[in-house]
N, C-alpha and C positions, 0 to 999 in steps of 0.2 A: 688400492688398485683402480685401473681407470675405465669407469663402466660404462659400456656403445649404446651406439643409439638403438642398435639389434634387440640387444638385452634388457633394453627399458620399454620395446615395443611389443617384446614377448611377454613380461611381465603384467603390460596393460592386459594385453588380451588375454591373459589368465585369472586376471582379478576384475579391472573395469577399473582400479583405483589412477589416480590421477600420475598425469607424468611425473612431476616432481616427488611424489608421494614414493612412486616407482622406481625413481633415483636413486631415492634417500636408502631405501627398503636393500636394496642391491649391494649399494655400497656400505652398509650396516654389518651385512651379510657377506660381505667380501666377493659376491657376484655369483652365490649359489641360488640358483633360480627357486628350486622348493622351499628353501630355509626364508628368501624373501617371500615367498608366497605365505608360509607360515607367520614370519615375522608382521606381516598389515594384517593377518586375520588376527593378530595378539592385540595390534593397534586397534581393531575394529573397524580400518579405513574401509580392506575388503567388501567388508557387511555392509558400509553405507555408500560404498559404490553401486551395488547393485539397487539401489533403491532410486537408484538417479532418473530412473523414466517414470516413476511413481508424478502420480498429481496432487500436489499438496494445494488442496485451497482451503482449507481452514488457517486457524490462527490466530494471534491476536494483532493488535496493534499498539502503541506507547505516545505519550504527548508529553515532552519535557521543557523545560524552561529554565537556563541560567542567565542572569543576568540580560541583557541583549540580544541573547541566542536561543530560538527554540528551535526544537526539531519535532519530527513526524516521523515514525517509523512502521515498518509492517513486517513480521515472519511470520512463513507459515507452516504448516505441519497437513498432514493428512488428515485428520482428524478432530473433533473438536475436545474429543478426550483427553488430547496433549495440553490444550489450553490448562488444564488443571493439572500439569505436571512440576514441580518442583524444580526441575532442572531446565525446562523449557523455560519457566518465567524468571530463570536468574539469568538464564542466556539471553532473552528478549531485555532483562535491563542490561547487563552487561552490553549489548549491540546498540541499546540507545546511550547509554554514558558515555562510550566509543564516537559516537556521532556527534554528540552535545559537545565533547571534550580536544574531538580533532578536526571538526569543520572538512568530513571528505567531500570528493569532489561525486565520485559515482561507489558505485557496488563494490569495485574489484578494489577502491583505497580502502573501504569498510575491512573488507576481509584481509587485509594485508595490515588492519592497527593489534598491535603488540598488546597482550595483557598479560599478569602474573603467570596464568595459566597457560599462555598459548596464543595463540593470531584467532584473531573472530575466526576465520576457515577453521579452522584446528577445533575451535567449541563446537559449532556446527558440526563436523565431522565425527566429532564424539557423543555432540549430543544426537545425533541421528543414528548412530551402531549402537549406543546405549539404551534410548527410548524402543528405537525400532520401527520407526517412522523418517520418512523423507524431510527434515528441516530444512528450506530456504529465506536465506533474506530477499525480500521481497523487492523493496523499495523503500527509499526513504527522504527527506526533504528538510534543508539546513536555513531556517528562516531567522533573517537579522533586520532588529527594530532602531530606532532614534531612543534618544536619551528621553525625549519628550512624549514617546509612543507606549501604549500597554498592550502588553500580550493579555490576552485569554483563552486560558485551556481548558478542555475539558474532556473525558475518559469516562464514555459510557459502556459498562457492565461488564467490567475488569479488562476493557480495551477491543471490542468487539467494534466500536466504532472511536475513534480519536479524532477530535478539531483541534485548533488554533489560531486564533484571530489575531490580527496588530489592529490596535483602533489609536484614534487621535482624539482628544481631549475625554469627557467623561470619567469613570471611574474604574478599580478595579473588580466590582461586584456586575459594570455593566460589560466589562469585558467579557467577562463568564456567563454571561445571558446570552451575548452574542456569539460564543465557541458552544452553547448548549442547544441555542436555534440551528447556528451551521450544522450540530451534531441530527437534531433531531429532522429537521426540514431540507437538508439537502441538497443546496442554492446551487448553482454554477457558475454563476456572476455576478458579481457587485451590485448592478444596477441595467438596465438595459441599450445605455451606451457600451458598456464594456462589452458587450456582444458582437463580436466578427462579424462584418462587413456578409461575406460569403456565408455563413449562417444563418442573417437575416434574410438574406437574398434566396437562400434555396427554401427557405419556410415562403417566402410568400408567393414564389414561383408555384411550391406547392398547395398553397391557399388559393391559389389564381384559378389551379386544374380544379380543385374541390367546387367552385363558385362557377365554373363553366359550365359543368356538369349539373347544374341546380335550378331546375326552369325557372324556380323564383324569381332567380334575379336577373332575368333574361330581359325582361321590363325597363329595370333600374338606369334611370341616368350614369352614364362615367362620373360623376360629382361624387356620388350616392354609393356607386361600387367602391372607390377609392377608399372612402369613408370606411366601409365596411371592411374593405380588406386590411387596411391597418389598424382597426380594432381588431379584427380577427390573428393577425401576426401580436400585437400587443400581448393579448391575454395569452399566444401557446408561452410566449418569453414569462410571462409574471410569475412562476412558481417557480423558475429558474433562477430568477432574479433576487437576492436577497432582499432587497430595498420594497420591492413590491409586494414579499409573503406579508402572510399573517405573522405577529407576534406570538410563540408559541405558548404564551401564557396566557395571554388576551386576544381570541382571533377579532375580535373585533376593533382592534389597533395593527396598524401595519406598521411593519420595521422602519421604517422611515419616519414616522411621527416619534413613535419610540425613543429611537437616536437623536434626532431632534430636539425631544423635551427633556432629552442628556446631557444635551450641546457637545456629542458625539459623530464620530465618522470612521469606519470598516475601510481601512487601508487596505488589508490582504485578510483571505485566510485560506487554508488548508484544510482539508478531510479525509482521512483515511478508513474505509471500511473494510471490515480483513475477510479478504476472499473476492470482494469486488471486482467482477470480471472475469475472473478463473471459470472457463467451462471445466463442471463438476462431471469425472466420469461416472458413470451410473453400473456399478458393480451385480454382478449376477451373483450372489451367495452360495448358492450350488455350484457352479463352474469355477470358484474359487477354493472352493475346499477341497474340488477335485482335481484341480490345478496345483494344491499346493501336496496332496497324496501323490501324484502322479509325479514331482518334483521330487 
């Protein structure tokens, strides 16, 4: 039978579960509103619709590599309790082999690639009414090398932080120093050219105010000021700047001698830390339990 838009809009707002979900549910059910209602809470859709305004910033992240092709990925969960869940870390590789294997373009081709089980949305959806937690794919990044280039990757403390470097010449044991520095140190740039024009610009506009305000240099020649204030812009970029950090092995060699004495070069790299970003809501323990008594 042929089921209206009425009836799939009354079904949203009875459950929260998604349009299509609500289609499906309808027409399963021949277009009996409670039997479909019934029908997604069997599915468990119901149960993980309502968790859709929930804030997941825990999670992990994956660093995979075939051939040419690596990828970066991030899901996340509420909790960090999920990280240790069984079903969460088959779904997190499942969503990275998906990515390694079909080169999507954004989020919505992710959740739309086919597997044995069901569509990545479909895992997600079950793995969320099953765990009992909010699952989101987060984000993720389809990185492709030269026949002549090496990846290195690296996955610190079961995916709590993931890198990936493409380097040019050197080796594959120096790739993996350099995805284990990106992991531990942090960079944001290659080097201090690769820094935005307008990033530079606003840091030293705000070095300018900082030195105005400094009787010291109130003295100082324009020669002298100059000086000072692009040392001062230099050093806030240097921790930012790969090429400039310390070696996270030897802080007394900087990455750039390092690569050097490799006869190496940091094409790209990537970092993913899971939860980065995500403002954490900060839960009342009592008004929760009596939130969910009062429910």
């Amino acid at each position: 039978m042929a089921i209206s838009a009425k009836q799939v809009k009354e079904l949203r707002e009875k459950t929260g579960a998604g349009m299509m979900d609500c289609k499906k549910a309808l027409t399963e059910c021949d277009g009996d509103l409670d039997k479909a209602v019934d029908w997604l809470r069997e599915k468990g859709i119901s149960k993980a619709a309502k968790k859709e305004g929930r804030i997941a910033a825990e999670g992990l992240t994956r660093v995979a590599v075939d051939g040419n092709i690596g990828v970066v990925v991030e899901v996340n969960s509420e909790t960090d309790f999920v990280s240790k869940n069984d079903q969460f870390l088959t779904l997190l590789d499942t969503i990275t082999n998906a990515v390694l294997n079909n080169k999507p373009a954004n989020n919505e081709e992710v959740l739309a690639i086919s597997t044995p089980n069901g569509t990545i949305e479909e895992l997600i959806t079950n793995a969320t009414a099953t765990i009992g937690e909010k699952i989101t794919l987060r984000r993720f990044v389809v990185v492709e090398k030269t026949d002549e280039e090496i990846f290195g990757s690296y996955m610190h403390m079961g995916g709590t932080i993931s890198a990936l470097v493409v380097m040019k010449g050197g080796n594959d044991e120096v790739a993996k120093e350099m995805a284990m520095q990106v992991a531990s140190m942090n960079p944001t740039y290659i080097s201090q050219k690769d820094v935005p024009a307008e990033v530079v610009e606003h840091e030293r506009a705000l070095q300018q105010q900082i030195m105005a305000a400094d009787p010291a240099m109130a003295s100082k020649p324009e020669k002298v000021l100059a000086g000072i204030l692009n040392g001062k812009v230099s050093k806030h970029f240097k921790d930012q700047c790969l090429m400039d950090q310390e070696y996270f092995k030897d802080p007394k060699e900087k990455v750039a001698n390092f690569l050097k004495a490799n006869k190496a070069e940091v094409v790209t790299f990537v970092r993913f830390q899971a939860g980065e970003g995500i403002e954490k809501r900060e839960e009342n323990f009592a008004e929760e339990v009596m939130a969910q008594i009062k429910g």
